[in-house]
mmCIF file of the N, C-alpha and C atoms, coordinates in Angstrom:
data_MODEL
# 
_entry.id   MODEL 
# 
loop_
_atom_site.group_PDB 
_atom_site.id 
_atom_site.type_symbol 
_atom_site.label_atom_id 
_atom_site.label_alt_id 
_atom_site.label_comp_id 
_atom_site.label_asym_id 
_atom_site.label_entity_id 
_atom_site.label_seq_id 
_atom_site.pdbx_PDB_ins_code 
_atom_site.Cartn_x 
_atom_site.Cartn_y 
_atom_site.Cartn_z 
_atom_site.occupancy 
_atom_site.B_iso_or_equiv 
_atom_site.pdbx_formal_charge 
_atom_site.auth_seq_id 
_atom_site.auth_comp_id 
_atom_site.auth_asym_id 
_atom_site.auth_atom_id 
_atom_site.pdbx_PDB_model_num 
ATOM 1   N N  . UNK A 1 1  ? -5.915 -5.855  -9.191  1.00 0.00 ? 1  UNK A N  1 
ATOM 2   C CA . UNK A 1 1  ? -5.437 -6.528  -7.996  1.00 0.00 ? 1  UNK A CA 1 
ATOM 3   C C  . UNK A 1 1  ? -5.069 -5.527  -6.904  1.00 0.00 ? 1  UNK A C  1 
ATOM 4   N N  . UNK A 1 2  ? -4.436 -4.286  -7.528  1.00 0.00 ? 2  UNK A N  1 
ATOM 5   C CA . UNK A 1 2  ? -3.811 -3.218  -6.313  1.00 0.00 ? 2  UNK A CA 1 
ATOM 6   C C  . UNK A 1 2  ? -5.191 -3.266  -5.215  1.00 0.00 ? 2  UNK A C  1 
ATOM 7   N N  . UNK A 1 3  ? -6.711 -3.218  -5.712  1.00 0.00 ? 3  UNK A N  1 
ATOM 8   C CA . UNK A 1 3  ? -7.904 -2.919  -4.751  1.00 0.00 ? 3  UNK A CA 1 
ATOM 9   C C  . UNK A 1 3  ? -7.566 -3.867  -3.677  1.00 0.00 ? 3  UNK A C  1 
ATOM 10  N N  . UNK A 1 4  ? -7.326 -4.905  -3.527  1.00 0.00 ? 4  UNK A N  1 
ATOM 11  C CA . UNK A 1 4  ? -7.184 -5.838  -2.509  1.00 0.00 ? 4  UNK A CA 1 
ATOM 12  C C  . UNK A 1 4  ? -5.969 -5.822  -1.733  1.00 0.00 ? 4  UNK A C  1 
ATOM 13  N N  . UNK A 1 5  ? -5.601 -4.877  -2.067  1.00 0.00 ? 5  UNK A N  1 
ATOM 14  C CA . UNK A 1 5  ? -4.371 -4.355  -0.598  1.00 0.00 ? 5  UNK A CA 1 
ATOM 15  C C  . UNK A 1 5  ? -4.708 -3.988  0.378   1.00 0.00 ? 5  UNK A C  1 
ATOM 16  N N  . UNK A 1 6  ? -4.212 -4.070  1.064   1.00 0.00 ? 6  UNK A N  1 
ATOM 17  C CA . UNK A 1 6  ? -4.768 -3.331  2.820   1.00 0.00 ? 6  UNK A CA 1 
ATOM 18  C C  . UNK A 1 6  ? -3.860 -2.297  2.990   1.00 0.00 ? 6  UNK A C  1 
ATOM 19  N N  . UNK A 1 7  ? -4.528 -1.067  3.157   1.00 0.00 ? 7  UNK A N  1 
ATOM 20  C CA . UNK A 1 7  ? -4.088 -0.022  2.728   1.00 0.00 ? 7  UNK A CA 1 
ATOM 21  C C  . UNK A 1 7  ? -4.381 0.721   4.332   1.00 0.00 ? 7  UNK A C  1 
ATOM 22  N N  . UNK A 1 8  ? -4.120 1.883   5.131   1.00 0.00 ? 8  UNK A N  1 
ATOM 23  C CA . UNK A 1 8  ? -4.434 1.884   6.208   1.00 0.00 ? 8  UNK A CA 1 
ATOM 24  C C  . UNK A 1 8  ? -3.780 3.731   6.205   1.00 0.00 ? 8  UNK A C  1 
ATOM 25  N N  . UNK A 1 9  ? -4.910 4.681   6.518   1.00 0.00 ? 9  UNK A N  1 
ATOM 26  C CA . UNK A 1 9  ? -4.051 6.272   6.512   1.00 0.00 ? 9  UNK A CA 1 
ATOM 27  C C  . UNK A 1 9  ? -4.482 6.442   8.335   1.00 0.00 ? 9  UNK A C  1 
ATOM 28  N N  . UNK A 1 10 ? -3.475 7.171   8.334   1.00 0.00 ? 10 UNK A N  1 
ATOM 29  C CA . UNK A 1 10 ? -3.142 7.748   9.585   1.00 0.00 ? 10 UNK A CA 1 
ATOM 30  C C  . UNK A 1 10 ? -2.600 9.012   10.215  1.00 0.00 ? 10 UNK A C  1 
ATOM 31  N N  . UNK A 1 11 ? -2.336 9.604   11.107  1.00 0.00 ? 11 UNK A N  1 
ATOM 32  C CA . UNK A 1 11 ? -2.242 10.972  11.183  1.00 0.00 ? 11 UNK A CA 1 
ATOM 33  C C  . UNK A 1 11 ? -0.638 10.905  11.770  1.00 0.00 ? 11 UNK A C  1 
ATOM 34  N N  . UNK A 1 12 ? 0.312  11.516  11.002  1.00 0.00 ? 12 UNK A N  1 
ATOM 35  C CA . UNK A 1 12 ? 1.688  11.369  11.464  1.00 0.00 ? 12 UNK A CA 1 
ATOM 36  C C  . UNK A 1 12 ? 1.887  12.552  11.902  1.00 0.00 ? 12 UNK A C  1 
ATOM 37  N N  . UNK A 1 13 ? 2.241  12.637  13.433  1.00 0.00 ? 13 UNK A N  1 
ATOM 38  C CA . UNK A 1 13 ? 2.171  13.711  14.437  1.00 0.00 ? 13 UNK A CA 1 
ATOM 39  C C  . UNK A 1 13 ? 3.853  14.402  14.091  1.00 0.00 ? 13 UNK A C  1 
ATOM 40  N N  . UNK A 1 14 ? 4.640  13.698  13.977  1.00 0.00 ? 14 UNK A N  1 
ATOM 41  C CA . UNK A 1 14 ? 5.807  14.042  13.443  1.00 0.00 ? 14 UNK A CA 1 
ATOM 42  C C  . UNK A 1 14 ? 6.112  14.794  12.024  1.00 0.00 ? 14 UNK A C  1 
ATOM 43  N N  . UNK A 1 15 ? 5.227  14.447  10.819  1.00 0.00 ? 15 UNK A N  1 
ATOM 44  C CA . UNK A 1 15 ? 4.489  15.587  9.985   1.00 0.00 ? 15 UNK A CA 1 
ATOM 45  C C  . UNK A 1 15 ? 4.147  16.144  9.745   1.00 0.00 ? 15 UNK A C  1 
ATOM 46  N N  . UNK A 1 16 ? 3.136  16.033  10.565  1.00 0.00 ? 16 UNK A N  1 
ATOM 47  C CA . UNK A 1 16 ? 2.043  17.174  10.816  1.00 0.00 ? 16 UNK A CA 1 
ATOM 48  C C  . UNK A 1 16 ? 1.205  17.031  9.470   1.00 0.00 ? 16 UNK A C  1 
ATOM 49  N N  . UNK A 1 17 ? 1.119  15.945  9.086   1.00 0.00 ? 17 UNK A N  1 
ATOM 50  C CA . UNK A 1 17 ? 0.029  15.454  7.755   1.00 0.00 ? 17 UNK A CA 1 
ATOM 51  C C  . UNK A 1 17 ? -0.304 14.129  7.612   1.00 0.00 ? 17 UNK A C  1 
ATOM 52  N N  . UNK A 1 18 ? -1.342 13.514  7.369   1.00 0.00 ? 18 UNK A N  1 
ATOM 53  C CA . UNK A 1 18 ? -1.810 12.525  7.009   1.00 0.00 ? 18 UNK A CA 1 
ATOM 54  C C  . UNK A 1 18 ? -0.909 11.114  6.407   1.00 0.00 ? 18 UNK A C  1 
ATOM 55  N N  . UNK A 1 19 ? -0.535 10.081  6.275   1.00 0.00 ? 19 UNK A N  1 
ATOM 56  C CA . UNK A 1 19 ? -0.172 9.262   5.962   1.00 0.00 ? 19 UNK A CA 1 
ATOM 57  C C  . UNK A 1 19 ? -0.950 8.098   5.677   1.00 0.00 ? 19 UNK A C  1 
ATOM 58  N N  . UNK A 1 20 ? -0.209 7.760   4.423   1.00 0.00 ? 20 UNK A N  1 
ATOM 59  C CA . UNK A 1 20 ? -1.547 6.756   3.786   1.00 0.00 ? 20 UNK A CA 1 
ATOM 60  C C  . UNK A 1 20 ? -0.199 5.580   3.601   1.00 0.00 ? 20 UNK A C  1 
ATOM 61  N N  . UNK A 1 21 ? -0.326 4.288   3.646   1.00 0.00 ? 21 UNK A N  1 
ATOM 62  C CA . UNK A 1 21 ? 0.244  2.731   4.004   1.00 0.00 ? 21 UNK A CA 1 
ATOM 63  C C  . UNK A 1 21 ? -0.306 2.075   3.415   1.00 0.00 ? 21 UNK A C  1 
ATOM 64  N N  . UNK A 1 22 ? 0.956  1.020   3.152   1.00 0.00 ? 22 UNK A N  1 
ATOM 65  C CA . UNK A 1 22 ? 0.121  -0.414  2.424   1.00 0.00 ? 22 UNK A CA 1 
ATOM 66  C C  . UNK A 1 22 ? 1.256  -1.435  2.678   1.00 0.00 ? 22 UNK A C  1 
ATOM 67  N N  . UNK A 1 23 ? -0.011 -2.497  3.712   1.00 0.00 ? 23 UNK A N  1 
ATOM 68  C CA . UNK A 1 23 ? 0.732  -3.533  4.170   1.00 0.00 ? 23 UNK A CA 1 
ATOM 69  C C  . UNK A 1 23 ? 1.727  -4.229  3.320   1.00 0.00 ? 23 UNK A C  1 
ATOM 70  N N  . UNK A 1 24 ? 1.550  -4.363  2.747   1.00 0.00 ? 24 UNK A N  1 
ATOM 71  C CA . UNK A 1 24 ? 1.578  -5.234  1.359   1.00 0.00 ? 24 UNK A CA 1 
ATOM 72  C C  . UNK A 1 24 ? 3.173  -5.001  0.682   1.00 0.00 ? 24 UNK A C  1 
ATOM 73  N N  . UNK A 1 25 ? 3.362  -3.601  0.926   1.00 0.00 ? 25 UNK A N  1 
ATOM 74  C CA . UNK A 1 25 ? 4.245  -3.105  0.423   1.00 0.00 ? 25 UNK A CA 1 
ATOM 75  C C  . UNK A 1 25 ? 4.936  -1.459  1.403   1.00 0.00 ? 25 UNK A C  1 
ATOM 76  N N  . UNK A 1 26 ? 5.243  -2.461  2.603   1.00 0.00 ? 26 UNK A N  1 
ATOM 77  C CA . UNK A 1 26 ? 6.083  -1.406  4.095   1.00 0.00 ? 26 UNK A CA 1 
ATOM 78  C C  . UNK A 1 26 ? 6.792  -0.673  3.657   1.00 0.00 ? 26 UNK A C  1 
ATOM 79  N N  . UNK A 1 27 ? 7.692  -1.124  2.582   1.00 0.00 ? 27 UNK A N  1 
ATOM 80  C CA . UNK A 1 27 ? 8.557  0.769   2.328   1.00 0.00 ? 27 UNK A CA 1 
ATOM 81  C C  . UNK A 1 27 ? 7.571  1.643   1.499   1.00 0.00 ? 27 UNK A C  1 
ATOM 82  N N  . UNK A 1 28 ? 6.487  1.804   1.063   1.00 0.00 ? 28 UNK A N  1 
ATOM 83  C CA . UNK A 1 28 ? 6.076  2.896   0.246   1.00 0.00 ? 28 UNK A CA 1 
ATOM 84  C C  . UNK A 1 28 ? 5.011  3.456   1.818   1.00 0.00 ? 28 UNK A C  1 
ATOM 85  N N  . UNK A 1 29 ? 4.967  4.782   1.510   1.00 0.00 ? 29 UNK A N  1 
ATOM 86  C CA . UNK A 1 29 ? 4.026  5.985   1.892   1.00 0.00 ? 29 UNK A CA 1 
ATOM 87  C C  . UNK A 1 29 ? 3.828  6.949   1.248   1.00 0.00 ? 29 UNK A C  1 
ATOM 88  N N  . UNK A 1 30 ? 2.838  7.590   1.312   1.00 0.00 ? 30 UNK A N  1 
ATOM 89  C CA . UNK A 1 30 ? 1.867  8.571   0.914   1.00 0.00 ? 30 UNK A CA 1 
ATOM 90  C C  . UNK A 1 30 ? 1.701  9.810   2.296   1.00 0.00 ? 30 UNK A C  1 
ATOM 91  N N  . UNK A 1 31 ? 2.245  11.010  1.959   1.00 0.00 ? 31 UNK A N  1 
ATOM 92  C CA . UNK A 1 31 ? 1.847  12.250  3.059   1.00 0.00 ? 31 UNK A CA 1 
ATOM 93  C C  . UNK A 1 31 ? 0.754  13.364  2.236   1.00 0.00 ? 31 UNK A C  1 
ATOM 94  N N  . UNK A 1 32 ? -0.015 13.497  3.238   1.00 0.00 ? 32 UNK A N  1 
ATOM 95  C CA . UNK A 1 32 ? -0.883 14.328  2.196   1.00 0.00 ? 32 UNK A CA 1 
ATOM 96  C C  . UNK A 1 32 ? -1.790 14.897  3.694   1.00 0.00 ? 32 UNK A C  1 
ATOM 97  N N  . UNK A 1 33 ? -2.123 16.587  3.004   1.00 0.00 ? 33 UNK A N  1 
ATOM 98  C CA . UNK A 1 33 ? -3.041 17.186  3.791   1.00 0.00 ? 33 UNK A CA 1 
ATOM 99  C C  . UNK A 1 33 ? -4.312 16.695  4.210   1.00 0.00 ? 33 UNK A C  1 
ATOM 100 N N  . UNK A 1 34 ? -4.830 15.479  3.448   1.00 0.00 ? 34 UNK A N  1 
ATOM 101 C CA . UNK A 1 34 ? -6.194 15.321  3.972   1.00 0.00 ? 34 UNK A CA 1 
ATOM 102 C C  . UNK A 1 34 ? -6.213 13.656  4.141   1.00 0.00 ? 34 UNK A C  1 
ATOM 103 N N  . UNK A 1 35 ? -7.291 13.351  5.358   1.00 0.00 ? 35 UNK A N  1 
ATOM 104 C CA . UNK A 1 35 ? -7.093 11.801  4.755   1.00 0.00 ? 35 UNK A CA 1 
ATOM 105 C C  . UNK A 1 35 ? -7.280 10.960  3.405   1.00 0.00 ? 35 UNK A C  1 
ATOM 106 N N  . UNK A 1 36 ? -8.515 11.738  2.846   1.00 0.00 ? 36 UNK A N  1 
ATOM 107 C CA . UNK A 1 36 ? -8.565 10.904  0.999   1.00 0.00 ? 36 UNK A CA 1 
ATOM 108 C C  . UNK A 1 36 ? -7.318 11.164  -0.054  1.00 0.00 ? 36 UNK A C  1 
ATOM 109 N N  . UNK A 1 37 ? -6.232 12.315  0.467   1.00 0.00 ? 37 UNK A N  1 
ATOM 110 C CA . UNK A 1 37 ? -5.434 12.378  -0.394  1.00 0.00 ? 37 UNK A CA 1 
ATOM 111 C C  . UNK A 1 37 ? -4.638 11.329  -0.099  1.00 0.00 ? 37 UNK A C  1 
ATOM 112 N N  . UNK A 1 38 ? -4.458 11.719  1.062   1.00 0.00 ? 38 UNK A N  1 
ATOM 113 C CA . UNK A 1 38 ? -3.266 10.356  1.535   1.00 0.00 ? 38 UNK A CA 1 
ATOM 114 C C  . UNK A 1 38 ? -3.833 8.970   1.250   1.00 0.00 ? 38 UNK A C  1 
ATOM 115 N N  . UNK A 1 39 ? -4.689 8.687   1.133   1.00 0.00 ? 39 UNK A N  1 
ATOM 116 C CA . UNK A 1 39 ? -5.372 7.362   0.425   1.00 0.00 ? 39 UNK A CA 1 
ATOM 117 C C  . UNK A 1 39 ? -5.504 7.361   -1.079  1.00 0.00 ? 39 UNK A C  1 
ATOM 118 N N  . UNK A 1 40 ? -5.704 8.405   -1.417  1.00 0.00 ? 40 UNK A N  1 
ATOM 119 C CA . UNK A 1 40 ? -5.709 8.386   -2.709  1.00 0.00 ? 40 UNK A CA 1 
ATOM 120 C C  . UNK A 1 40 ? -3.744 8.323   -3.528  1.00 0.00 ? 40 UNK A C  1 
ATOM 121 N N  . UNK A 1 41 ? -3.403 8.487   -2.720  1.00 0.00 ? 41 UNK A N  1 
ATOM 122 C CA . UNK A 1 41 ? -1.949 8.995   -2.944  1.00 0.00 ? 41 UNK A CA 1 
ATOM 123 C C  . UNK A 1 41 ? -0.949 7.868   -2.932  1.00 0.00 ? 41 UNK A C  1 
ATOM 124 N N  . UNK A 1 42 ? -1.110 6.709   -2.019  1.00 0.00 ? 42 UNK A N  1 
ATOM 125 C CA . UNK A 1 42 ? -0.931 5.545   -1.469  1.00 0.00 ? 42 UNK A CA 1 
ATOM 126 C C  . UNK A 1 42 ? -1.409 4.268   -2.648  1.00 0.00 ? 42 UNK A C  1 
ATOM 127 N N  . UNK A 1 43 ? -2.565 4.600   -2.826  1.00 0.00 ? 43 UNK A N  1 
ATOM 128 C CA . UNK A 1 43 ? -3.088 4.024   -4.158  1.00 0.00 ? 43 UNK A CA 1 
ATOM 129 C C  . UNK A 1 43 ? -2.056 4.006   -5.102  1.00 0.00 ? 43 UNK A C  1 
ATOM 130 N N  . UNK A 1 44 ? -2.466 4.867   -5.712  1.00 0.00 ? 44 UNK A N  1 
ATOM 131 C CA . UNK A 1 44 ? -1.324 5.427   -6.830  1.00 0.00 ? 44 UNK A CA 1 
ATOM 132 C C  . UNK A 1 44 ? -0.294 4.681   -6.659  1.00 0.00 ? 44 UNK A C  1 
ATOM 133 N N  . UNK A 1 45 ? 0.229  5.012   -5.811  1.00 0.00 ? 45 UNK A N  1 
ATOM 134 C CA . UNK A 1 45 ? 2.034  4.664   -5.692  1.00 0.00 ? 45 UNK A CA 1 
ATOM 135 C C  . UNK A 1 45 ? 2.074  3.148   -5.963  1.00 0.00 ? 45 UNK A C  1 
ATOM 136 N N  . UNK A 1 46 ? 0.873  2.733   -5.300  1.00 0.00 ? 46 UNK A N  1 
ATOM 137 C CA . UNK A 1 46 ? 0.840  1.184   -5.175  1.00 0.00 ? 46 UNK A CA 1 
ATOM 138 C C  . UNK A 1 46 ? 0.765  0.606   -6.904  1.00 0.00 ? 46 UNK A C  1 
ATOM 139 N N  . UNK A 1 47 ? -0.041 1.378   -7.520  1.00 0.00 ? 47 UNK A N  1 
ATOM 140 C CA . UNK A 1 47 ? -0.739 0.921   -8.803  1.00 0.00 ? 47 UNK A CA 1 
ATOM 141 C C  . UNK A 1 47 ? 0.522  1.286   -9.653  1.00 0.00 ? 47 UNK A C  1 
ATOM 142 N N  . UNK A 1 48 ? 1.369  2.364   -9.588  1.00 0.00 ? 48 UNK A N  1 
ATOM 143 C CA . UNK A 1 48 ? 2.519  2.974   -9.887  1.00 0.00 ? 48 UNK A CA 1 
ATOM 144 C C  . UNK A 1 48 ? 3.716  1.596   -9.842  1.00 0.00 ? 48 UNK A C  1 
ATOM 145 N N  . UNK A 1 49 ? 4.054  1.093   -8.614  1.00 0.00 ? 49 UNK A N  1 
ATOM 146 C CA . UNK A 1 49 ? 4.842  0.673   -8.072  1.00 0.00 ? 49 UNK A CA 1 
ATOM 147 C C  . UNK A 1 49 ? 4.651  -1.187  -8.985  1.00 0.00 ? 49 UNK A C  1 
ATOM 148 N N  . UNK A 1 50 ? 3.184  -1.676  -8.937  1.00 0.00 ? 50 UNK A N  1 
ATOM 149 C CA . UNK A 1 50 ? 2.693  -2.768  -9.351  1.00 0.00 ? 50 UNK A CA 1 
ATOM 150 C C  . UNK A 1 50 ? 3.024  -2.784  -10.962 1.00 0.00 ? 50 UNK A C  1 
ATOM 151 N N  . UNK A 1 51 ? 2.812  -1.967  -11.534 1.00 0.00 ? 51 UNK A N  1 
ATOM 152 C CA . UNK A 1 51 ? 3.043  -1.563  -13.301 1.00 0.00 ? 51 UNK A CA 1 
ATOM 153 C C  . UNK A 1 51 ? 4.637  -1.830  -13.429 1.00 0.00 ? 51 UNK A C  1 
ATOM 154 N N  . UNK A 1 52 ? 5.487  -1.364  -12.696 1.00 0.00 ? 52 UNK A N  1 
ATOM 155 C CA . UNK A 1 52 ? 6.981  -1.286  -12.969 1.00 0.00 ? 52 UNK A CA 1 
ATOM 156 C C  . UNK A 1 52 ? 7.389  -2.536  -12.252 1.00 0.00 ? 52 UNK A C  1 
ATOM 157 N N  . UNK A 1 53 ? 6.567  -3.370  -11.354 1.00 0.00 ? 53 UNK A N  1 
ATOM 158 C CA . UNK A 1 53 ? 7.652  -4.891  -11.259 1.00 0.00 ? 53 UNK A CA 1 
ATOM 159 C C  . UNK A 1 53 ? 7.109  -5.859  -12.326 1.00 0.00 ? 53 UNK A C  1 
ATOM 160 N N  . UNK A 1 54 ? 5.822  -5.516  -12.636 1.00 0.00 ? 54 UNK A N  1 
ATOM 161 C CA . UNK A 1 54 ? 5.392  -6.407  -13.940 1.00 0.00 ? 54 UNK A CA 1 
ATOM 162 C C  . UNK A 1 54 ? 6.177  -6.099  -15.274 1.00 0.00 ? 54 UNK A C  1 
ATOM 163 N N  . UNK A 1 55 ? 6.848  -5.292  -15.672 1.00 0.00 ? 55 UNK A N  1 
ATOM 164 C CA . UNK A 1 55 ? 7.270  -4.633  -16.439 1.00 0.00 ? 55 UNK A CA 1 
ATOM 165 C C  . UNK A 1 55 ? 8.301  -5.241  -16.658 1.00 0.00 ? 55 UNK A C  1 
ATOM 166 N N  . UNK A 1 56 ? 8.917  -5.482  -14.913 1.00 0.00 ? 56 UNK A N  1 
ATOM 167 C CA . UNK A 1 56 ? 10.353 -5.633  -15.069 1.00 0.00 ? 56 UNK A CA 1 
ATOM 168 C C  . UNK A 1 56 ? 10.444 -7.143  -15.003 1.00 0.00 ? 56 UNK A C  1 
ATOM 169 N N  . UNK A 1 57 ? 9.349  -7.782  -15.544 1.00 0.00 ? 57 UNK A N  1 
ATOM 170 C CA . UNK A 1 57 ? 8.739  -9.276  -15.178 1.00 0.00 ? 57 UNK A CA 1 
ATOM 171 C C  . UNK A 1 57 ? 9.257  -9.759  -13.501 1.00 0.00 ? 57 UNK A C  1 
ATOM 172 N N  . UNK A 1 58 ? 9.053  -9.091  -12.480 1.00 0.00 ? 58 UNK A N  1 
ATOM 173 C CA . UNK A 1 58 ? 8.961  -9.362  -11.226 1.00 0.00 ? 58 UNK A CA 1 
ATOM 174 C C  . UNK A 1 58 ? 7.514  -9.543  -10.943 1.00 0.00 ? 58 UNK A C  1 
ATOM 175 N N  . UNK A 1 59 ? 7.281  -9.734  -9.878  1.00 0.00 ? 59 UNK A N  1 
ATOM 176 C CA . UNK A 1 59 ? 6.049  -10.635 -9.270  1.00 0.00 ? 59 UNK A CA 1 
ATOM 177 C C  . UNK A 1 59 ? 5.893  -9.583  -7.864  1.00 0.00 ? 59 UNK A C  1 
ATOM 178 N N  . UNK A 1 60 ? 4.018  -9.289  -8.114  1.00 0.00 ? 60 UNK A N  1 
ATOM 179 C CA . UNK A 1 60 ? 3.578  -8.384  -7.373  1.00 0.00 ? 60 UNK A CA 1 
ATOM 180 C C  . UNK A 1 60 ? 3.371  -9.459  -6.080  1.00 0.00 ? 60 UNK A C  1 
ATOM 181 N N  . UNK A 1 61 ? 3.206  -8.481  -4.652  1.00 0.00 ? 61 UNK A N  1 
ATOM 182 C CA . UNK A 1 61 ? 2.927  -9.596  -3.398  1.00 0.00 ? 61 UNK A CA 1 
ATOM 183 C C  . UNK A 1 61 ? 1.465  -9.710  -3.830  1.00 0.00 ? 61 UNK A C  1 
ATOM 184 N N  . UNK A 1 62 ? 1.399  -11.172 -2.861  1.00 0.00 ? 62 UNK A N  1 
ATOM 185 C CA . UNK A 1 62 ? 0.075  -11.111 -3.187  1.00 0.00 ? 62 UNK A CA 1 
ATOM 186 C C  . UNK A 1 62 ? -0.372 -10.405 -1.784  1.00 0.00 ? 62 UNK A C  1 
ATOM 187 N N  . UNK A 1 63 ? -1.783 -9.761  -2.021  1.00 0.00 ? 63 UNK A N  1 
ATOM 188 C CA . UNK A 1 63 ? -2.477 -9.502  -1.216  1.00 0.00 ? 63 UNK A CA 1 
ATOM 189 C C  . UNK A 1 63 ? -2.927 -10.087 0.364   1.00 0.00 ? 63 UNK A C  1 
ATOM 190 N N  . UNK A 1 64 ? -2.991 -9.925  1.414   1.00 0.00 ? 64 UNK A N  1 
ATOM 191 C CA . UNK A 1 64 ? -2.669 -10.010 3.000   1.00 0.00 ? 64 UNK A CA 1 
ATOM 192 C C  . UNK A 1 64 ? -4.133 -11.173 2.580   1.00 0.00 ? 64 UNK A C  1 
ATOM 193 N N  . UNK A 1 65 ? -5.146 -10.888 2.906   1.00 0.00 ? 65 UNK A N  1 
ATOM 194 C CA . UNK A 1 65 ? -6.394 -11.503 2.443   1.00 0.00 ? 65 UNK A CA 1 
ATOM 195 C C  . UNK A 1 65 ? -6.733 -12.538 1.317   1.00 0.00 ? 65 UNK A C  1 
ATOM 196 N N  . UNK A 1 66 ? -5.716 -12.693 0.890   1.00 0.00 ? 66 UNK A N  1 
ATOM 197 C CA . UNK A 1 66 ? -5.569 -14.120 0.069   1.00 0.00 ? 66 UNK A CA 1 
ATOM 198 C C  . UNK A 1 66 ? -4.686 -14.736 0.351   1.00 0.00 ? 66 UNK A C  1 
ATOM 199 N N  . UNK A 1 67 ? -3.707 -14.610 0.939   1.00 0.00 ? 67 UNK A N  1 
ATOM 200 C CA . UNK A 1 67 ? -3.034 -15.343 1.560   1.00 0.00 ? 67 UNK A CA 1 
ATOM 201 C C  . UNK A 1 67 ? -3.670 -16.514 2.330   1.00 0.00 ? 67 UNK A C  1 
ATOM 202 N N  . UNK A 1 68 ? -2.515 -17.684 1.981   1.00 0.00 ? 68 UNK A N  1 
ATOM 203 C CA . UNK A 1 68 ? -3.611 -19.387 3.162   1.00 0.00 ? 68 UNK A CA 1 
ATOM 204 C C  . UNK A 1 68 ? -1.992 -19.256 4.189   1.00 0.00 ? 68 UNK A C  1 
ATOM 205 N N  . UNK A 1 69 ? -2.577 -19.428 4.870   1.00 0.00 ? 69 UNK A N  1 
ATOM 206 C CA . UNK A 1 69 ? -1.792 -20.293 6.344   1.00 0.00 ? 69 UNK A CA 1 
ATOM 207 C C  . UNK A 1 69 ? -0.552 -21.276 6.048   1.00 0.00 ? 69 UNK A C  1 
ATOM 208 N N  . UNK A 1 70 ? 0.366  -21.026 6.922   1.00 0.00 ? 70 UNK A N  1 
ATOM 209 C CA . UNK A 1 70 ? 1.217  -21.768 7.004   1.00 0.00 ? 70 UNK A CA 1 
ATOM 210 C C  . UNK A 1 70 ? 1.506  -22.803 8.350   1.00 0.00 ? 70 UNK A C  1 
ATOM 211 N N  . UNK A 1 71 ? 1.521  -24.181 8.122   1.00 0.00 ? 71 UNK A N  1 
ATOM 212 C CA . UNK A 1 71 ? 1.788  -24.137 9.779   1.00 0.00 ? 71 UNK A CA 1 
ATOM 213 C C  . UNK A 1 71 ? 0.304  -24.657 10.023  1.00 0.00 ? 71 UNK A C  1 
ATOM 214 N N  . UNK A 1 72 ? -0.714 -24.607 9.763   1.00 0.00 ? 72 UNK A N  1 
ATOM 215 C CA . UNK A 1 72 ? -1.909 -25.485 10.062  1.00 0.00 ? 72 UNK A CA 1 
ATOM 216 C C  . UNK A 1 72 ? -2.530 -23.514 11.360  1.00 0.00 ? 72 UNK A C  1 
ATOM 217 N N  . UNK A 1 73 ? -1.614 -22.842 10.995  1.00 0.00 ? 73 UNK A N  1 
ATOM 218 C CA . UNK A 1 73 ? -2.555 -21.392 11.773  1.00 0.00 ? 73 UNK A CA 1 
ATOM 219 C C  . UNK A 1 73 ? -4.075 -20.935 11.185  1.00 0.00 ? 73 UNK A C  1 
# 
């Protein structure tokens, strides 16, 4: 399920390194020298992060892209 996150890296000028995001889940980031690390890094955390609320029998978000509408939007 982590693949269907929207995941998004970017260049944090205030770093001075790469940053890798996931909508899905706004407090985690990933800093990394290159953009695939920082994507690759972001991953992880996510797949990391997904293992330990199942664990803790909590409930992963669901994904931005499966989400239906509220509101007739």
């Amino acid at each position: 399920m982590t693949d269907r996150y929207t995941y998004q890296v970017t260049w944090s000028p205030e770093d001075g390194e790469f940053v890798g995001l996931c909508a899905e889940f706004p407090s985690l980031s990933w800093l990394a020298a290159t953009p695939d690390e920082a994507f690759s890094g972001i991953r992880q955390l996510v797949i990391d992060c997904v293992a330990d609320m199942y664990s803790m029998g909590e409930t992963a978000p669901e994904p931005l892209a499966e989400r239906t509408s509220v509101g007739g939007f």
